[in-house]
C-alpha positions in Angstrom: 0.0 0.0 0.0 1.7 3.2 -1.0 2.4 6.2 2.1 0.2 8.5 2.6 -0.2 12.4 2.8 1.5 13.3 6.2 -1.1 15.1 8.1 1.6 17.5 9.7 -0.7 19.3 12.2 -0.9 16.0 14.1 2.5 15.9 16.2 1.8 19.5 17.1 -1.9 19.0 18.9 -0.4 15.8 20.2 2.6 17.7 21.6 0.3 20.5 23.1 -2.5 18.1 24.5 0.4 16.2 26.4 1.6 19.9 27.4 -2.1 20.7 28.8 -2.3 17.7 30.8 0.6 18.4 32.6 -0.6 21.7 33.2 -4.3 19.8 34.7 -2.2 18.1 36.5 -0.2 20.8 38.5 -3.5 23.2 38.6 -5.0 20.2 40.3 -2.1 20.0 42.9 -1.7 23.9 43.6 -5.0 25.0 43.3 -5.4 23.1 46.9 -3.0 24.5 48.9 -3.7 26.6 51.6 -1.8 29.7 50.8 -3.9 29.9 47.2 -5.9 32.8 46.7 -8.8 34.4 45.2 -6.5 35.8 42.2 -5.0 32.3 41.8 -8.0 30.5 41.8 -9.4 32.5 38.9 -5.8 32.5 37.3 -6.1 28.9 37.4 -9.5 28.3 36.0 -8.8 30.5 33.4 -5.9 28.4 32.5 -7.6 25.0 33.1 -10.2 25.7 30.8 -7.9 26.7 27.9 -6.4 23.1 28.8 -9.1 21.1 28.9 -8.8 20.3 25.2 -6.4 17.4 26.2 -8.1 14.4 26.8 -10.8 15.5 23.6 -8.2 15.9 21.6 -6.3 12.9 22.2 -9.5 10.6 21.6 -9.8 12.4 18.2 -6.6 11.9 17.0 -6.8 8.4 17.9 -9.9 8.1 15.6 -8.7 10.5 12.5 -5.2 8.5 12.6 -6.6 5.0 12.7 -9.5 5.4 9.8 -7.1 7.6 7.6 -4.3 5.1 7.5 -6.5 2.0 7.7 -8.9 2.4 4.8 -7.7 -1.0 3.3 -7.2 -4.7 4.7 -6.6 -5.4 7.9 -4.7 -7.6 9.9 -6.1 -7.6 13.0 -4.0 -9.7 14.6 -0.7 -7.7 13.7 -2.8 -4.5 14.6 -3.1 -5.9 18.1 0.5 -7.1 18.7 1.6 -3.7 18.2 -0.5 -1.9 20.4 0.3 -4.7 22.8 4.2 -4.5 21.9 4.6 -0.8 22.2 1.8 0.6 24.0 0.8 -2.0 26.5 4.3 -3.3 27.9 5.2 0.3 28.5 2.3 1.3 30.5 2.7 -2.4 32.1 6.5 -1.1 33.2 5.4 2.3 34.5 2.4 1.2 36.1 4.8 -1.1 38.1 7.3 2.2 38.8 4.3 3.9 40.1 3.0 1.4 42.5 6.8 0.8 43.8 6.9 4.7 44.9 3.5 4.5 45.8 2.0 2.1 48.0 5.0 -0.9 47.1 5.4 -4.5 47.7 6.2 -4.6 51.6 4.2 -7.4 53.0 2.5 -10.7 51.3 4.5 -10.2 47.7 1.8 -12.7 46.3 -1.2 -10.0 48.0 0.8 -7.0 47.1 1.3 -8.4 43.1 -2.3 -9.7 42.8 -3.1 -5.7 44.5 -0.6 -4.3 41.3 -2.3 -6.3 38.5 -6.1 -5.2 39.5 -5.2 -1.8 39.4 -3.2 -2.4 36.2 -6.1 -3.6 35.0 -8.0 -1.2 36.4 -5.9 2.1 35.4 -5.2 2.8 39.1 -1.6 2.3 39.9 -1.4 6.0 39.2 -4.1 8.8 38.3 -3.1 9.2 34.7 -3.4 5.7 33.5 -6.9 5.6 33.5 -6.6 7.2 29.6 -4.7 4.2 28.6 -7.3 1.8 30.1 -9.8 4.1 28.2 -8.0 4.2 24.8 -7.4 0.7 24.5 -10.9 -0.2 24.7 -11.2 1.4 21.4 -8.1 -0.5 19.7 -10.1 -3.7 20.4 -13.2 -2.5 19.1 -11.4 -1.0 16.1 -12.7 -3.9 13.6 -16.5 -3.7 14.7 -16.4 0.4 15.0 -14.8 0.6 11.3 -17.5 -1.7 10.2 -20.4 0.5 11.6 -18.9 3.6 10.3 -18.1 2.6 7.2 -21.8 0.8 6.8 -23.0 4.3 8.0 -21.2 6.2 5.1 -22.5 4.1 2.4 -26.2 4.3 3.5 -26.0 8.3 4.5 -26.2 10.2 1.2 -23.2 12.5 1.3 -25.2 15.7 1.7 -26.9 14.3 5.0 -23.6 12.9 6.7 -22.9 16.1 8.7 -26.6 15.9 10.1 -25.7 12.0 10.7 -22.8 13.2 12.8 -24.4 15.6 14.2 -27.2 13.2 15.9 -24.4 10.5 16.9 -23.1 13.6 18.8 -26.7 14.2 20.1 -27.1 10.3 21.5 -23.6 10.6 23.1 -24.7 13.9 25.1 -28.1 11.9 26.0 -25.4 9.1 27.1 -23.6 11.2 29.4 -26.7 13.7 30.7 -28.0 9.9 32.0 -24.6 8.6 33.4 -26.2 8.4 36.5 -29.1 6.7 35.7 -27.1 3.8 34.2 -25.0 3.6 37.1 -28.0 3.2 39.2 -29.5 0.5 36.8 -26.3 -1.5 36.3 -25.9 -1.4 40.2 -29.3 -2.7 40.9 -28.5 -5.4 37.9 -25.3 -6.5 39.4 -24.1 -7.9 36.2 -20.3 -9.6 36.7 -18.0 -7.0 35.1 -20.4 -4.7 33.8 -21.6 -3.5 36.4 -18.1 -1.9 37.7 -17.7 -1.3 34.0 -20.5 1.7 34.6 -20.1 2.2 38.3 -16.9 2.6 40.2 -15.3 2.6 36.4 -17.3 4.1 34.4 -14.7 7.5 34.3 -13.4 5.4 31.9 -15.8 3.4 29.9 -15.1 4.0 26.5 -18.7 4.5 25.3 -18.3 8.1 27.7 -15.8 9.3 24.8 -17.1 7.9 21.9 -18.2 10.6 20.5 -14.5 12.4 20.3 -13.4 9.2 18.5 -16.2 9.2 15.4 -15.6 12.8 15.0 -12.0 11.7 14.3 -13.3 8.6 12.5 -14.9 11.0 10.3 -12.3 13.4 10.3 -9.9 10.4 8.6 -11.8 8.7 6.4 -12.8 12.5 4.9 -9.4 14.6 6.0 -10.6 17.1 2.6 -14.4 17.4 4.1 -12.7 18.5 7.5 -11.1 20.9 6.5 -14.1 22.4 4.6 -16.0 22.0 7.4 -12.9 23.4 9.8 -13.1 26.9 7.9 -16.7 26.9 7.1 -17.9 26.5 10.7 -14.9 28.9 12.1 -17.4 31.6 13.5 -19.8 28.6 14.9 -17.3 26.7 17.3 -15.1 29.9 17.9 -18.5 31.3 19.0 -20.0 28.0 21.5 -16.1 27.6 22.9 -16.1 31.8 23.8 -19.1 31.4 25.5 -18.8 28.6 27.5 -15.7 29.2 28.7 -16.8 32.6 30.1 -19.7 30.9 31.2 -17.5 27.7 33.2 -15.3 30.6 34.5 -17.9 32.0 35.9 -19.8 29.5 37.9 -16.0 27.9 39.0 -14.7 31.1 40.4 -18.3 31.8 42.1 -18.0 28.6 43.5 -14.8 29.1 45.8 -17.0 31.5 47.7 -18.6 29.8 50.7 -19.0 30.6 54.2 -16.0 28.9 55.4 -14.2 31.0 53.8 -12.0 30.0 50.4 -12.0 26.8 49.2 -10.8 26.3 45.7 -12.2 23.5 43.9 -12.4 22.5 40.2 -14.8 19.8 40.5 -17.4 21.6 38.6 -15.1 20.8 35.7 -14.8 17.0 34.9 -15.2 15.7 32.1 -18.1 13.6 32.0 -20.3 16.6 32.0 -23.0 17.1 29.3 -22.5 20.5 28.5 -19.0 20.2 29.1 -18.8 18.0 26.4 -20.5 20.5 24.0 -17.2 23.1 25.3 -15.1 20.0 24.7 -16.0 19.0 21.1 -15.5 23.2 20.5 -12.6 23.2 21.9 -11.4 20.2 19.0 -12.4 22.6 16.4 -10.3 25.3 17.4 -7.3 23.9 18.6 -7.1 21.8 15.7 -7.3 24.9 13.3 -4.6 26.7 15.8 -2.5 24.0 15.3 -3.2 23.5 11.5 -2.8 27.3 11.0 0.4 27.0 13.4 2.3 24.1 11.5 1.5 25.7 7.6 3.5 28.9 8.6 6.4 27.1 10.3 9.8 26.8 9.2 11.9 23.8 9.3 13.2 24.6 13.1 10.0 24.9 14.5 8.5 22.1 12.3 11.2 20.0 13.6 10.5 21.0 17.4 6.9 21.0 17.0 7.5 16.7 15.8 9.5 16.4 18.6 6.9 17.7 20.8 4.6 15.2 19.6 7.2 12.1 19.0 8.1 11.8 22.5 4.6 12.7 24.3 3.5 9.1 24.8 6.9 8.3 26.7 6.3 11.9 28.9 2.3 10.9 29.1 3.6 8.0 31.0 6.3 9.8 33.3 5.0 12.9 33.8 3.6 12.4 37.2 6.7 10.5 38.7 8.1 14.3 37.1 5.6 16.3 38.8 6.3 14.8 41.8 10.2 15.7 41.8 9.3 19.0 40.6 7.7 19.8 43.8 10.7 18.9 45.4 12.2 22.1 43.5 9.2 23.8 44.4 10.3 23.9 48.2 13.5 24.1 47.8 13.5 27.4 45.5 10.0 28.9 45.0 9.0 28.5 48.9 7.2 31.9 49.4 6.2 32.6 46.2 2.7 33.6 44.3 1.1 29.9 43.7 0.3 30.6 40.5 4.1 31.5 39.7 5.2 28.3 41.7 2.6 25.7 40.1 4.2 27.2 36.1 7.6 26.6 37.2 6.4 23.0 38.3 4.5 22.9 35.5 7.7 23.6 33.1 9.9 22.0 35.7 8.0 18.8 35.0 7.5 18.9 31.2 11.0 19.3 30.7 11.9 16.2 33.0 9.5 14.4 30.9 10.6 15.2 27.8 13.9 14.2 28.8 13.7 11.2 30.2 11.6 10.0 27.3 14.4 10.8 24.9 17.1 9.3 27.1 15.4 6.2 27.5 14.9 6.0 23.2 18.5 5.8 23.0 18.6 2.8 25.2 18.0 -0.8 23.8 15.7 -1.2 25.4 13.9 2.5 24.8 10.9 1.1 22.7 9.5 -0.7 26.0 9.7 1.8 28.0 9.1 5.2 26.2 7.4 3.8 23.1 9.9 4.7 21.1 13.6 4.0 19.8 15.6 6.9 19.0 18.6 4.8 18.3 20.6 4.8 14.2 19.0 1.9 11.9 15.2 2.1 14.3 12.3 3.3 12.2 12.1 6.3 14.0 8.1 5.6 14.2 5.9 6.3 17.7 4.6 2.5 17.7 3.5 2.3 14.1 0.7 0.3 13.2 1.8 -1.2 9.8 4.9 -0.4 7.9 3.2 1.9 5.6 1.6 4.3 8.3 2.5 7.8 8.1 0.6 9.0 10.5 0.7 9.3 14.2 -1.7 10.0 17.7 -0.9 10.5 21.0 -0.2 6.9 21.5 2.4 7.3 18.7 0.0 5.3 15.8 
């Protein structure tokens, strides 16, 4: 099958989502300490919201990279040992670093390793795995979803497919507005594994984030028709994100008013929100046209960093909050003092460069593709966990 097109905007947004969920991260971690402050709270929202993209973002990638470069046969069996190969056995390596310097393996061994491999399972050895738990779902449904979709293009006549889409996004907002109410059904069901699977774990039932995933399904198998529609509906989604990110500002800095006194919170926030999701699809839109706009008017330098930002993410996704961690250690030992909103950026940049680093030291190793996803080393097809030989085309996950 001959390459592709290189869709070059790719390995920036993948770059900057992993850059915004760092920053999630070390909002989440300052915006509770004591010494924060009216100013920083709303500092922080501000700057939480404009991150919130991330997880959206990384979803569609996932779905515009797998039905762009697989539009032919597949080999599902080779498609899985990849993802297995070089995107399972390194979150399988970090979730053990992360339970070591968490809760480790002092006392029964054989309770603490049977402990280790539910929450490997689980996405709980550390709070950012959950998204690998969550993405993965949707490799192993890749066969079955790529049949639907592609049954669903050839009965929609092309003028009605951006209605079509539209509705599957209407049915996913009807799934999340009654999240609750399934939870309640599936508890009073007690089904074996599904059950949990829209309880205690439904934060990261795929079904949640579906929609992000056919809007990158379509976005692939059409990349021309996205752009139309990118430029056509500019004023549209510039229009829904501007308002309801005033509108989340708002109601989250009105919120850390109580009669206690101050109390920061971001709850109001998560994801699994039905009109959040409405700011989150926006928010695909236009930082997908940023970044689009971005990577046409770069030179060769900055194309260069801007592939390096997005090579290397899946390696820093996994180490970043083993990074965070250290970079509070800097944080007391330098900033101590300062405005929290000053100490969580240089934590913030502390950590992303620590990331970053250690993601392209471990490439170099031998052993680099297990751990960081990817080998950096002379003669390695310098390739983010490729899916076939012929793929051109990378996500977050590096396929």
């Amino acid at each position: 099958m001959p390459k592709k097109a290189r869709i070059n905007e790719i390995e920036l947004l993948r770059g900057l989502a992993f850059l915004a969920v760092a920053l999630q991260h070390a909002i989440a971690h300052y915006g509770g300490l004591k010494e924060a402050r009216m100013e920083d709270g709303v500092l922080m929202t501000i700057l939480l919201l404009a991150a919130k993209f991330a997880v959206p973002v990384f979803i569609f990638i996932t779905g515009m990279v797998l039905f762009y470069n697989y539009d032919g046969q597949l080999r599902y069996g080779s498609f899985l040992r990849k993802r297995f190969s070089d995107i399972l056995v390194p979150y399988i390596l970090w979730s053990a670093v992360y339970f070591t310097v968490g809760t480790g393996w002092g006392g029964d061994v054989g309770q603490r390793a049977g402990t280790w491999a539910a929450n490997l399972v689980t996405g709980k050895n550390s709070y950012h795995l959950w998204y690998i738990v969550m993405i993965f779902q949707f490799y192993l449904l890749f066969p079955v979803l790529r049949l639907l979709m592609r049954a669903c293009a050839k009965r929609v006549p092309f003028k009605w497919r951006a209605a079509a889409l539209a509705g599957a996004g209407l049915l996913c907002l009807l799934l999340v507005y009654n999240l609750f109410r399934i939870s309640g059904m599936m508890a009073d069901a007690d089904i074996p594994f599904l059950t949990p699977f829209f309880t205690a774990y439904a934060d990261r039932n795929f079904l949640y984030f579906a929609f992000y995933f056919i809007l990158g399904a379509a976005a692939g198998m059409a990349p021309e028709r996205w752009t139309y529609w990118l430029s056509r509906g500019k004023a549209a989604y510039l229009a829904v994100f501007a308002v309801l990110f005033g509108y989340y500002t708002y109601v989250t800095v009105h919120s850390f008013s109580s009669p206690d006194g101050l109390h920061i919170s971001f709850n109001g926030l998560s994801l699994l929100r039905p009109l959040m999701t409405l700011f989150l699809t926006s928010s695909i839109f236009v930082f997908y046209a940023w970044s689009k706009t971005w990577t046409e008017a770069a030179g060769p330098i900055s194309r260069k960093v801007m592939n390096g930002l997005g090579r290397y993410s899946y390696g820093a996704y996994l180490a970043h909050a083993l990074m965070l961690r250290q970079s509070y250690k800097v944080d007391a030992w330098l900033f101590a003092g300062w405005n929290v909103t000053l100490r969580m950026l240089m934590s913030f940049l502390i950590c992303a460069v620590l990331s970053y680093g250690v993601t392209i030291a471990l490439s170099y190793l031998p052993f680099g593709k297990w751990t960081a996803g990817i080998s950096s080393l002379p003669g390695k097809k310098r390739m983010s966990v490729p899916a076939q030989a012929q793929q051109t085309v990378r996500h977050f996950d590096g396929n």
